[in-house]
C-alpha atoms as a printed R data frame, in Angstrom:
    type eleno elety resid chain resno      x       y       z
1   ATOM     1    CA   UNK     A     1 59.681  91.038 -11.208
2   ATOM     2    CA   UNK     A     2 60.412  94.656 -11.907
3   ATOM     3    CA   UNK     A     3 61.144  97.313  -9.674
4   ATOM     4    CA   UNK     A     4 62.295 100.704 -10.834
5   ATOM     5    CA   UNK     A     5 64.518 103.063  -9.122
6   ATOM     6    CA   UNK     A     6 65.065 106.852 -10.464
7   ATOM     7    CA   UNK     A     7 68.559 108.619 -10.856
8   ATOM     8    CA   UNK     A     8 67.872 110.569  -7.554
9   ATOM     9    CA   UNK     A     9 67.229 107.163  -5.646
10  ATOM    10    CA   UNK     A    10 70.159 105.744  -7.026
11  ATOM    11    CA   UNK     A    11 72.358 108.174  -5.702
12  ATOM    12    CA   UNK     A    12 71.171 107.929  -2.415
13  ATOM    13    CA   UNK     A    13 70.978 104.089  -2.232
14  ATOM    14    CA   UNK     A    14 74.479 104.007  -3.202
15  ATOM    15    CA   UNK     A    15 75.044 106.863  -0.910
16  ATOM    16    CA   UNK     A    16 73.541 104.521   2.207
17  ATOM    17    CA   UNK     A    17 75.517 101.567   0.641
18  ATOM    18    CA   UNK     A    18 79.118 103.507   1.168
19  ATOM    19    CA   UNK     A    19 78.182 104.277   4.683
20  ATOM    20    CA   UNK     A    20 76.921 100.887   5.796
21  ATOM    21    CA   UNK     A    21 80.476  99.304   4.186
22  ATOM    22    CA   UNK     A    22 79.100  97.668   1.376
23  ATOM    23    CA   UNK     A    23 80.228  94.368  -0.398
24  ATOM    24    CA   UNK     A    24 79.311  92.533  -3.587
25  ATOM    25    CA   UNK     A    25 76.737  90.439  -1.636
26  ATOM    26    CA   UNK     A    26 75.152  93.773   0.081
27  ATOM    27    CA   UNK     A    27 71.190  94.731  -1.163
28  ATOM    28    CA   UNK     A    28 68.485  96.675  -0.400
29  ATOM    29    CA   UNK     A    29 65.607  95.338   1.433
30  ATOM    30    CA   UNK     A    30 61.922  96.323  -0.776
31  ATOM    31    CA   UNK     A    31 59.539  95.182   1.498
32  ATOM    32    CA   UNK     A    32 55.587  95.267   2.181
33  ATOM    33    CA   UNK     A    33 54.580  95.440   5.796
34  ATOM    34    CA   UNK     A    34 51.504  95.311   7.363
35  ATOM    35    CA   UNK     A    35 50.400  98.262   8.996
36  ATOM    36    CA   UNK     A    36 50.310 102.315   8.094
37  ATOM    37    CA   UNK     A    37 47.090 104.070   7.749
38  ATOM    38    CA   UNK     A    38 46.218 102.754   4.958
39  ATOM    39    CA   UNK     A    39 46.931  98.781   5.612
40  ATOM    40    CA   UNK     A    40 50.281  98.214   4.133
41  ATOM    41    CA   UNK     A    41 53.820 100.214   4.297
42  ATOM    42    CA   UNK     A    42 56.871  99.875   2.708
43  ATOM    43    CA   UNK     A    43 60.235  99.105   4.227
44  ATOM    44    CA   UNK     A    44 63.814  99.693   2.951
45  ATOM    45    CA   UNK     A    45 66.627  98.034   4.530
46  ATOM    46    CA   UNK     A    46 70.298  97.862   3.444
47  ATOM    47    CA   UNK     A    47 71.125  94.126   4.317
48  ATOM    48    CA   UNK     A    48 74.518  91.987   3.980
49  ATOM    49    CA   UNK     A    49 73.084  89.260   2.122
50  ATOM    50    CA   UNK     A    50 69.446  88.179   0.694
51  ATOM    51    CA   UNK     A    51 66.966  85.245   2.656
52  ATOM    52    CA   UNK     A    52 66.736  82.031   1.301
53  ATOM    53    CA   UNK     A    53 63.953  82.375  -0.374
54  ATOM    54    CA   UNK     A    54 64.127  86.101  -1.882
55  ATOM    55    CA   UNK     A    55 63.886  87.164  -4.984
56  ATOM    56    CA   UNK     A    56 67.280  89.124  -6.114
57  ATOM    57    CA   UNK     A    57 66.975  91.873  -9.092
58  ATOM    58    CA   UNK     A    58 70.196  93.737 -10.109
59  ATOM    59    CA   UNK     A    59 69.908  96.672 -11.635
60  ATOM    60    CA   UNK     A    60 72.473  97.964 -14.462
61  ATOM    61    CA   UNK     A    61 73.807 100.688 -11.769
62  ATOM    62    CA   UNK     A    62 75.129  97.974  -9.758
63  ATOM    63    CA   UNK     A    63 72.379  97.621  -6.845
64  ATOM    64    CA   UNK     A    64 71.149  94.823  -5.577
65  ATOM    65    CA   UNK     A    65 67.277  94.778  -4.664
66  ATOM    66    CA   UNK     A    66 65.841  91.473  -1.804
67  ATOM    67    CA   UNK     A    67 62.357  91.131  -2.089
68  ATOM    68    CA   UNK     A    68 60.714  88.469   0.453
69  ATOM    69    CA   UNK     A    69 58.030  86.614  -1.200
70  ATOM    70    CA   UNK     A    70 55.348  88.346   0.447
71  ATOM    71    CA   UNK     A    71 56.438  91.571  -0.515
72  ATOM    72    CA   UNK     A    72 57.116  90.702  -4.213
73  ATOM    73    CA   UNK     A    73 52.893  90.190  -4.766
74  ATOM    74    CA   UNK     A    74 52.478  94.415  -4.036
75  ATOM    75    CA   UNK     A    75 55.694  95.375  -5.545
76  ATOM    76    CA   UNK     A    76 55.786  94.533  -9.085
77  ATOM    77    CA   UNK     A    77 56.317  97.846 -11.198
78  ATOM    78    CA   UNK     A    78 57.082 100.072  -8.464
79  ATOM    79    CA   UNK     A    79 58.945 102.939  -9.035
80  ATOM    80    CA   UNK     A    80 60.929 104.240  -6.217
81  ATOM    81    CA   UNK     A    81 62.047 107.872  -6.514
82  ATOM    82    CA   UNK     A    82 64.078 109.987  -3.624
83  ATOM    83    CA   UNK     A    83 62.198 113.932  -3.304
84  ATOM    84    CA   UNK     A    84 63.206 116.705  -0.858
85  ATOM    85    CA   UNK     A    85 60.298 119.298  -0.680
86  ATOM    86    CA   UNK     A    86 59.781 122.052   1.608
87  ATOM    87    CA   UNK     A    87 58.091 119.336   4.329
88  ATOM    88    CA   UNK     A    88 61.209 117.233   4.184
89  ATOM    89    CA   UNK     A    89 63.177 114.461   2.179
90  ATOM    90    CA   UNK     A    90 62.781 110.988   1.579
91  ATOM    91    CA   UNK     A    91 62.168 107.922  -0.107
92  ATOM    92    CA   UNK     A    92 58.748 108.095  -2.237
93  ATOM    93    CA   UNK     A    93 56.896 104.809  -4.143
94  ATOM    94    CA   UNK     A    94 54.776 105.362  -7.708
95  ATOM    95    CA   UNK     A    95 52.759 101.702  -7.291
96  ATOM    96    CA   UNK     A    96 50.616 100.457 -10.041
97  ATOM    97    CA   UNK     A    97 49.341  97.593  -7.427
98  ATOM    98    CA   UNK     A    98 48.311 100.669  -5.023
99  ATOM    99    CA   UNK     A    99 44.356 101.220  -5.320
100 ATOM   100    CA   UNK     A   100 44.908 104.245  -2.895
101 ATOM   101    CA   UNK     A   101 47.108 105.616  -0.370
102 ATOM   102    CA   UNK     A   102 47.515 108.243   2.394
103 ATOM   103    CA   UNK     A   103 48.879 111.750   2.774
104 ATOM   104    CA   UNK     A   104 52.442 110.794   4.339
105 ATOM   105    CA   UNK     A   105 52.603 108.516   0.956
106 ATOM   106    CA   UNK     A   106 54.395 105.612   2.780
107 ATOM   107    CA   UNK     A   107 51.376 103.144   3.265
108 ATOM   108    CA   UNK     A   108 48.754 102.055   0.761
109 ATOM   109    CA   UNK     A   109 45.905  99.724   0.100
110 ATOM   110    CA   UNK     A   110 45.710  96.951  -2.400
């Protein structure tokens, strides 16, 4: 599995990392929830340690990404960027899976 994360996500992952107390075991939560306009949203969730049975990627900048299983079917090649515009600031997801989405750009459908 493959999930991307730009330079500006980065920074603030890491930045939410220092602030929750982070350890060598600590990850962010990718998931796919049902719900949002559109049928699915994404979640992100720092987290002390991955499930059982999730999927753990580490990227070269030293982040940890948990993926649940269900998730992991929607997520492969996301790119996850971080954007402050005019209308606010916030996490944003480029999804290859996506066959359409909403305005707010945090739910899609598959």
């Amino acid at each position: 599995m493959q999930i991307q994360l730009t330079a500006e996500a980065v920074s603030k992952v890491q930045s939410f990392m220092e602030e929750h107390g982070a350890t060598e075991k600590t990850g962010l939560r990718v998931a796919v929830l049902p719900g949002g306009c559109s049928g699915f949203q994404y979640g992100l969730n720092i987290e002390d340690t991955p499930e059982e049975d999730d999927e753990v990627l580490s990227l070269s900048e030293g982040i940890r990404i948990f993926v649940d299983p269900f998730s992991a079917q929607y997520l492969e090649g996301v790119q996850i960027d971080y954007v402050t515009t005019m209308m606010g600031q916030g996490f944003t997801f480029n999804n290859p899976a996506a066959a359409g989405g909403c305005g707010c750009g945090s739910s899609f459908t598959v």
